[in-house]
C-alpha positions, 0 to 999 in steps of 0.5 A: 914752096908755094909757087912751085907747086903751082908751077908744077900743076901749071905745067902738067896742064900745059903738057897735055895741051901740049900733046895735042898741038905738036900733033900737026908735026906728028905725020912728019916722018923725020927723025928726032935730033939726038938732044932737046937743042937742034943742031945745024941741018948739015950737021944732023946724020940720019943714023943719029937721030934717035933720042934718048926719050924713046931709047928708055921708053916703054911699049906701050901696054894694052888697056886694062879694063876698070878694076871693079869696086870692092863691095862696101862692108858695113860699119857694125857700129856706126848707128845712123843720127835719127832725122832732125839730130845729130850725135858729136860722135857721127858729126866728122863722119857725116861733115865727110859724106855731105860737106861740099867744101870738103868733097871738093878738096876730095875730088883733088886729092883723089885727082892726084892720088890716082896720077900715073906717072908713068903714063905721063912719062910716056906721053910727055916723050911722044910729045918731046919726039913730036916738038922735036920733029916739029923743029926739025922741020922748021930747020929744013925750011930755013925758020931756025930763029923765028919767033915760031921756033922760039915759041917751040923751042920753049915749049919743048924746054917746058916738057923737058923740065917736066919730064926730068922732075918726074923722072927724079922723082920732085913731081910726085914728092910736091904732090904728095906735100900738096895731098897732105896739105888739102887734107890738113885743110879737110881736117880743119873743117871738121875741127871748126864744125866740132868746135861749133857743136861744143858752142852750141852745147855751151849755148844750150846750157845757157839758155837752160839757165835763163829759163830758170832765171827767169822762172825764179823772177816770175815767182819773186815778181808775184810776191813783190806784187802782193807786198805792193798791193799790201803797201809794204814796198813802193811801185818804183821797186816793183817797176825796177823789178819788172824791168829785170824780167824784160831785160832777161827776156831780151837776152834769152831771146838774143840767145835763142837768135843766136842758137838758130844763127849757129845751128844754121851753121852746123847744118851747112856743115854738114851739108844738112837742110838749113832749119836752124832747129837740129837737135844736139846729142850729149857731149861725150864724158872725158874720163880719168883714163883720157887724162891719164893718156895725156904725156905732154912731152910724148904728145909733143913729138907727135904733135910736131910729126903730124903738124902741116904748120912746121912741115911747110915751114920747114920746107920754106928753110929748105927752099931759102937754104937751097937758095943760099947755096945756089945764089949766095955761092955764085955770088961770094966766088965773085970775092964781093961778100958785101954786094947788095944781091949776096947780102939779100940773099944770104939774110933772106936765109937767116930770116926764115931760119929764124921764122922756121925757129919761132914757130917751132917755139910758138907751136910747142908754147901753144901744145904746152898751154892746151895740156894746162887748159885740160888740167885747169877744167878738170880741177874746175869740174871737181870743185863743181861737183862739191859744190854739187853735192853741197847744193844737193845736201841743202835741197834735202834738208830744206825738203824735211823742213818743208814737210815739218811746215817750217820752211815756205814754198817758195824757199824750198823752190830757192833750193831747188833753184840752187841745185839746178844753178849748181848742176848747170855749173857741172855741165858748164865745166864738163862741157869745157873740159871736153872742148879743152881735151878735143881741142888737144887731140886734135894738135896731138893727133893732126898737129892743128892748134886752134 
């Protein structure tokens, strides 16, 4: 499928090169022979000499004048990211407007949306009349045979394929299938540039836990100092402690590397300057009513209705099919159904059915494990909020015992500790959950599994 497409792009180049070097046959007066084959130069009568390609072609219309745009209206609700940040819900809009890679695939669909094709067919029949008379005129001049006149002969075969795949209407199809390939390939940009901000968001809560880590050691480290000035514990106690805190630090300084490496990224992305230091909005709330609309089986069907993976798959069977129709059968009329060739091509076809079969399988399974990963993070963000509330409830009354003077400091700050380790718990689990539910819109919606 591939290959074809390529081929058909290819040829479309070699067209409109093509119009401009039958152009030195163009003045040549003669006739155009009544078929793409030149017959003999006795056999060609002047009253025949009209083709079939400008028996059906058109007058040409005068230019028109370029439509003018229409004037933008603005988008009431999109509220622009103030400099330095950037909001997951401006992130597609912004990796539209600004990412290079996704421009440069834009250019081609637009390239291919704005395709004439009846221009094109009126081009390519003035550039079959002017091979045709070049033809001709080698005839008259004795050439017929030369490698010149193959050259031409080939040439002219060339835009007749072309001219027939547009008029059949197979050119625009494989356009159309290439359109909705550059844009699938649009689509996963954005993906991995959504995907990129939720790690970094995992990132971000990581590091607010290594902070408070390391705050909590610092206030253990005081107190170990003061006991092993005291005598109560040994100086390798207090050095293997200490060594926990430059272990933390290396790490929290491994992390923080790794959050400029990745905003860096995100940045280039979204075609931003590279400081490696943007800020991140809050991750959206997936509510009860974003699960609710979950339907695993519906969903399934638009998943398979939107996939570009199955629908080139399933063009892959189509093409091996067709090859087994064509080939196999010229084949088999031969009574020879064990020949080597028949043999190729007719288990060529059963392997890409069973190739189409198992992705359709392999995309199902992968939809039907996003929908149990959704499931599995919310019951997991709920036992987070219990335990939240249960952090939360300790934290209160430790502040009572605190303020009655039977409870430390420094165990009123382990509480708060507690509540903070039980909330970054939360956001962890609620940051999972959103990546789970996006990662299953996304297969919904545009039929990419990550």
């Amino acid at each position: 499928m591939k290959q074809r497409k390529t081929a058909l792009l290819l040829a479309a180049a070699l067209t409109l090169s093509l119009v401009g070097a039958a152009a030195l046959a163009a003045e040549d007066p003669a006739p155009l022979a009544a078929s793409r084959t030149v017959p003999a130069a006795e056999e060609i009568q002047p009253e025949a000499r009209e083709t079939a390609v400008l028996a059906d072609a058109q007058p040409e219309a005068p230019e028109s004048s370029e439509t003018p745009e229409e004037p933008q209206i603005p988008d009431e609700d999109y509220i622009p990211d103030p400099v330095g940040t950037v909001t997951f819900a401006n992130l597609s809009r912004r990796m539209h407007e600004n990412n290079l890679q996704i421009l440069a695939i834009q250019e081609s669909i637009t390239n291919l949306e704005l395709l004439d094709y009846d221009y094109i067919l009126d081009d390519m029949r003035e550039t079959i009349a002017n091979l045709s008379r070049a033809q001709w005129m080698m005839v008259m001049m004795g050439q017929q045979g030369t490698l010149a006149y193959e050259q031409l002969d080939q040439a002219n075969q060339a835009v007749w394929d072309q001219f027939e795949s547009i008029k059949d209407g197979d050119m625009q199809k494989d356009n159309a299938d290439m359109i909705r390939q550059l844009k699938n390939l649009q689509d996963q940009i954005v993906m991995a540039g959504e995907a990129t901000y939720i790690a970094l968001a995992a990132m971000e809560i990581q590091e607010g836990g290594l902070e408070r880590q390391l705050s909590a050691l610092d206030r253990q480290l005081e107190e170990l100092e003061l006991r092993h000035q005291l005598g109560h514990i040994s100086s390798m106690t207090l050095r293997e402690a200490q060594g926990g805190r430059t272990a933390l630090t290396s790490g929290l300084s491994t992390l923080r590397m790794n959050l400029d490496t990745y905003k860096g990224q995100l940045e280039l992305l979204m075609g931003a300057d590279i400081t490696g230091q943007i800020k991140l909005g809050v991750l959206p709330a997936v509510t009860q009513k974003d699960l609710n609309t979950m339907d695993l089986e519906k969903d399934l069907e638009t998943a398979k209705e939107n996939s570009w993976q199955l629908y080139s798959a399933q063009l892959d069977l189509k093409d091996a099919k067709q090859d087994f129709a064509d080939r196999g059968g010229e084949l088999a009329s031969d009574y020879r159904p064990k020949d080597p060739q028949y043999m190729q091509v007719r288990y060529g076809y059963y392997a890409a059915r069973h190739t189409y079969n198992n992705t359709v399988q392999n995309f199902e399974l992968g939809l039907r494990n996003l929908y149990l990963k959704v499931q599995d993070c919310k019951q997991i963000l709920d036992a987070s909020k219990t335990a939240l509330a249960v952090a939360q409830d300790s934290r209160s009354a430790a502040q009572l015992k605190y303020s009655q003077g039977s409870l430390s400091k420094n165990a009123l700050l382990e509480a708060e500790d507690k509540v903070s380790e039980a909330q970054e718990k939360v956001d962890s689990a609620s940051n999972d959950l959103f990546s789970a539910y996006n990662t299953y819109r996304w297969a919904v919606d545009y039929g990419i599994l990550n």
